[in-house]
SEFI-995004 format. One record per atom (N, C-alpha, C, CB): residue in three letters; atom name; y, z, x. Coordinates in steps of 0.1 Angstrom, whole numbers, plus 5000, padded with zeros to 4 digits. Atoms other than C-alpha are relative to their C-alpha. Glycine has a CB too. Layout:
# SEFI-995004
SITE   r  a   c2   c3   c1
SITE ALA CA    Y    Z    X
...
END
This chain:
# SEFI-995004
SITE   r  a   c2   c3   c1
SITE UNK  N 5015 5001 5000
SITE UNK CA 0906 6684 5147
SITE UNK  C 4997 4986 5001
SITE UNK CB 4995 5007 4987
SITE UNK  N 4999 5017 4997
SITE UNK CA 0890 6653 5153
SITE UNK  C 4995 4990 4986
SITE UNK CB 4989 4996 5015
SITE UNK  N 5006 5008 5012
SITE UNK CA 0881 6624 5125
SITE UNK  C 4986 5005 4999
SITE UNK CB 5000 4984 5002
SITE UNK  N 5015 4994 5003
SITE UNK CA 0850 6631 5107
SITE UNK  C 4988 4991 5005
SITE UNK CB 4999 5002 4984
SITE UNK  N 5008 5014 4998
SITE UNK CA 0835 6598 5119
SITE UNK  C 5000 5000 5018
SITE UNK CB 5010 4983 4990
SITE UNK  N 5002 4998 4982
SITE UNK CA 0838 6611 5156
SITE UNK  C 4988 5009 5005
SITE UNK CB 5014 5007 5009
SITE UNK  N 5008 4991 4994
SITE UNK CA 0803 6621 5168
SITE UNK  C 5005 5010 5008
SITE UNK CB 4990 4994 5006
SITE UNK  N 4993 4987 4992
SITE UNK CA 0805 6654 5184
SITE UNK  C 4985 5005 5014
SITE UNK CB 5005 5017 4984
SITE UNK  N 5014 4997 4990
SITE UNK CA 0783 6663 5216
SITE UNK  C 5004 5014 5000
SITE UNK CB 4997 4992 5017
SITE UNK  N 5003 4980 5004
SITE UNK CA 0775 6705 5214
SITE UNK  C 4995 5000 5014
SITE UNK CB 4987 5007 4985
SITE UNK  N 5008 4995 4987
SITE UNK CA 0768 6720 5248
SITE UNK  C 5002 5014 4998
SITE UNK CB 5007 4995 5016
SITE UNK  N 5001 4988 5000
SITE UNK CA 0754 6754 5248
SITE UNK  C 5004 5009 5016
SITE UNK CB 4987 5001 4996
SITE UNK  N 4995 4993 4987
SITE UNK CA 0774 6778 5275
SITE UNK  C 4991 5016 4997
SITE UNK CB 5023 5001 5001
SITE UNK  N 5011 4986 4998
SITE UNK CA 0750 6808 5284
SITE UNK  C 5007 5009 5003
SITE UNK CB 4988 5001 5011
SITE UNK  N 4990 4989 4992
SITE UNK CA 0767 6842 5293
SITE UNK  C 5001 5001 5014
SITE UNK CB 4998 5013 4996
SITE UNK  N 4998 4995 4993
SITE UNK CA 0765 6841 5326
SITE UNK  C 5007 4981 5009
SITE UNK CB 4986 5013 5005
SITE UNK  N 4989 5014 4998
SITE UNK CA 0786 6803 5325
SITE UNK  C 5012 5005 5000
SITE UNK CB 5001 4989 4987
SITE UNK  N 4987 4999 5002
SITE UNK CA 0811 6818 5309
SITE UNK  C 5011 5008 5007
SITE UNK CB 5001 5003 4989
SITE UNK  N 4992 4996 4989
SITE UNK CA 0840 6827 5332
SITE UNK  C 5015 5002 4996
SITE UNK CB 4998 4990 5011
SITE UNK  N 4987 4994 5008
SITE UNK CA 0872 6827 5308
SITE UNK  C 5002 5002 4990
SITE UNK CB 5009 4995 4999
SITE UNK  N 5000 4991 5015
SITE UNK CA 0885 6840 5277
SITE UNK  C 5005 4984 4992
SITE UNK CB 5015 5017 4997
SITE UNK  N 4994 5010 5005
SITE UNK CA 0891 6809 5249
SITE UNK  C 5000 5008 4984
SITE UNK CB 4992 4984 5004
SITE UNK  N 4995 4999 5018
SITE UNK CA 0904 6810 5210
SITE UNK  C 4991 4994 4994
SITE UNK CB 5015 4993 4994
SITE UNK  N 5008 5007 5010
SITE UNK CA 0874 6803 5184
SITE UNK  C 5007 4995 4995
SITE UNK CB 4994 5005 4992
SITE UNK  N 4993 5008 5013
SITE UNK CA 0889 6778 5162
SITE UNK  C 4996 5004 4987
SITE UNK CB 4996 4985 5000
SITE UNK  N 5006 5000 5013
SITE UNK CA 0866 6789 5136
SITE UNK  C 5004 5012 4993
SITE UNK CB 4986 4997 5001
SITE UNK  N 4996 4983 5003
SITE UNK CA 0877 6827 5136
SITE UNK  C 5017 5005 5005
SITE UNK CB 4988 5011 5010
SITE UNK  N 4988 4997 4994
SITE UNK CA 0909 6826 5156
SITE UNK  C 5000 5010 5013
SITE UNK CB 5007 5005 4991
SITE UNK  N 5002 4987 4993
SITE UNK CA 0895 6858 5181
SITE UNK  C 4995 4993 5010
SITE UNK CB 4991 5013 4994
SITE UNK  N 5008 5005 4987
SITE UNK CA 0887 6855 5215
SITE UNK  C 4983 4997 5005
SITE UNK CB 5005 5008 5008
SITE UNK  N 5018 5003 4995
SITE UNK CA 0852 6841 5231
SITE UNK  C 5005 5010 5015
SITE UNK CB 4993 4976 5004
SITE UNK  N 4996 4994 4990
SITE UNK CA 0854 6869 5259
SITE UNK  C 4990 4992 5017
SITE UNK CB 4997 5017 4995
SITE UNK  N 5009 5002 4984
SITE UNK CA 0840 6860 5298
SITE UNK  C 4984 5006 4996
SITE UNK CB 5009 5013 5017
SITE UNK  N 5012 4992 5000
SITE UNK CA 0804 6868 5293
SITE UNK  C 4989 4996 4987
SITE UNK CB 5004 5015 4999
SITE UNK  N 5005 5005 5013
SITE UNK CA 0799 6855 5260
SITE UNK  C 4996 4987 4997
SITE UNK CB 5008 5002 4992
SITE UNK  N 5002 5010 5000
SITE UNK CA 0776 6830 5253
SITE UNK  C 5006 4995 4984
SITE UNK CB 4986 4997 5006
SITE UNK  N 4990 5011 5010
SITE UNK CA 0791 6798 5232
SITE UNK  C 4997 4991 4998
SITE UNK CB 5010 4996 5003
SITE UNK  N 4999 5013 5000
SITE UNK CA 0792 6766 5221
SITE UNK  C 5015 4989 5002
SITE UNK CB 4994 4997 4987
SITE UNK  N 4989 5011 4992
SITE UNK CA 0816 6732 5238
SITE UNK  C 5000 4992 4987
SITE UNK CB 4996 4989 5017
SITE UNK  N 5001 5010 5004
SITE UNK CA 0824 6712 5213
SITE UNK  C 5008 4984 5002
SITE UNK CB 5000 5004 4991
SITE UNK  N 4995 5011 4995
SITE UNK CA 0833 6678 5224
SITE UNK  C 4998 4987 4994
SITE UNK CB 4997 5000 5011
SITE UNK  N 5003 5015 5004
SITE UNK CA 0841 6647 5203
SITE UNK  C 4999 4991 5007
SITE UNK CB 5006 4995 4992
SITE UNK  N 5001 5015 4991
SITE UNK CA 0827 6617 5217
SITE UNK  C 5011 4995 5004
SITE UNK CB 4994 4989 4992
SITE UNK  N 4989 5012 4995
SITE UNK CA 0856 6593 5213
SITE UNK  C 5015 5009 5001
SITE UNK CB 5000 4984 4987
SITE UNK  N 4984 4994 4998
SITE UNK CA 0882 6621 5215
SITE UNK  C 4996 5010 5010
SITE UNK CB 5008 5006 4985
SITE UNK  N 5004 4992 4992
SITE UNK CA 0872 6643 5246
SITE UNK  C 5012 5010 5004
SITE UNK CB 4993 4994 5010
SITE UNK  N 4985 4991 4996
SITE UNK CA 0910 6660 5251
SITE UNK  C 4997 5010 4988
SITE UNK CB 5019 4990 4999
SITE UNK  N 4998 4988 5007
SITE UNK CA 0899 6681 5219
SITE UNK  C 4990 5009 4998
SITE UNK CB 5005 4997 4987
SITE UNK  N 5012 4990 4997
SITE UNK CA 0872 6699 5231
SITE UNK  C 5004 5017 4996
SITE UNK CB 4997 4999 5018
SITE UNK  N 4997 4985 5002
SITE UNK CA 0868 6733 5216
SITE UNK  C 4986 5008 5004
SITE UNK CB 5005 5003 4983
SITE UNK  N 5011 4992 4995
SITE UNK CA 0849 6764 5226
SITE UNK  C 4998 5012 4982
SITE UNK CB 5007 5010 5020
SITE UNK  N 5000 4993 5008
SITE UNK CA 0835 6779 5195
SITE UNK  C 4990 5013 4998
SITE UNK CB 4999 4992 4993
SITE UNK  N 5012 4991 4999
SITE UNK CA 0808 6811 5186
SITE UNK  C 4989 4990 4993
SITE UNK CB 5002 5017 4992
SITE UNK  N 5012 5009 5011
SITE UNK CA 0776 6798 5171
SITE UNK  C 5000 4998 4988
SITE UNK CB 4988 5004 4999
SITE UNK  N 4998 4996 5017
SITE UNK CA 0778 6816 5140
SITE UNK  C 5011 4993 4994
SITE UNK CB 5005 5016 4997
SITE UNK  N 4988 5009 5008
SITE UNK CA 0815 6796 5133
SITE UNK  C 4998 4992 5002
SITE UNK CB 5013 4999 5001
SITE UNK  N 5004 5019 4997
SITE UNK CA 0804 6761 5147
SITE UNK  C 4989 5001 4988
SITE UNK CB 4992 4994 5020
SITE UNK  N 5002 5002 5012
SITE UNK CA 0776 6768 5119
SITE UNK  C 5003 4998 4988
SITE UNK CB 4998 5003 4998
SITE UNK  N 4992 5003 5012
SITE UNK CA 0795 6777 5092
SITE UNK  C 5007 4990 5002
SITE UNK CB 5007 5010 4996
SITE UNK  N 4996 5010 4998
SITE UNK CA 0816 6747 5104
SITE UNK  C 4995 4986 4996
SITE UNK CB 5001 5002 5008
SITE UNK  N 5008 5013 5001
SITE UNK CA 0790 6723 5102
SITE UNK  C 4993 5001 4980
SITE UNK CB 4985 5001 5014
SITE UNK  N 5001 4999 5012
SITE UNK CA 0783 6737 5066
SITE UNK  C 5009 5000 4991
SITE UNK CB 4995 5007 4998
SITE UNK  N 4983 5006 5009
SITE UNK CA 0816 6735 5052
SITE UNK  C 5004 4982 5000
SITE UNK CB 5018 5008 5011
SITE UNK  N 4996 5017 5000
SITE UNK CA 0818 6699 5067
SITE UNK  C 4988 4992 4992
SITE UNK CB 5001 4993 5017
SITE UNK  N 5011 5008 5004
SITE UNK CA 0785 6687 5047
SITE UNK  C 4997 5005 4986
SITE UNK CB 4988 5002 5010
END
């Protein structure tokens, strides 16, 4: 995961973006083709881009604060 001191840029993927299956980090279960999502991409660390659901990048951001 990346330092806590690494802004993070959020891009919203719409369902009809999404085109492959990826692993929530936040749940472990697949984001299926179709499903819209969120990118999360730390600024100064961009290789650890994750694809998360909304609902766990929330709760994410509330566990971290």
């Amino acid at each position: 995961m990346s330092a806590p001191l690494d802004p993070e840029v959020v891009n919203v993927i719409q369902p009809y973006q999404a085109r492959k299956t990826y692993t929530c980090p936040g749940c472990d279960l697949d984001i299926t083709p179709g499903t819209g999502h969120l990118v999360v991409v730390p600024e100064w660390t961009p290789e650890l881009r994750r694809h998360w659901h909304r609902g766990c990048w929330h709760k994410e951001q509330r566990r971290r604060h």
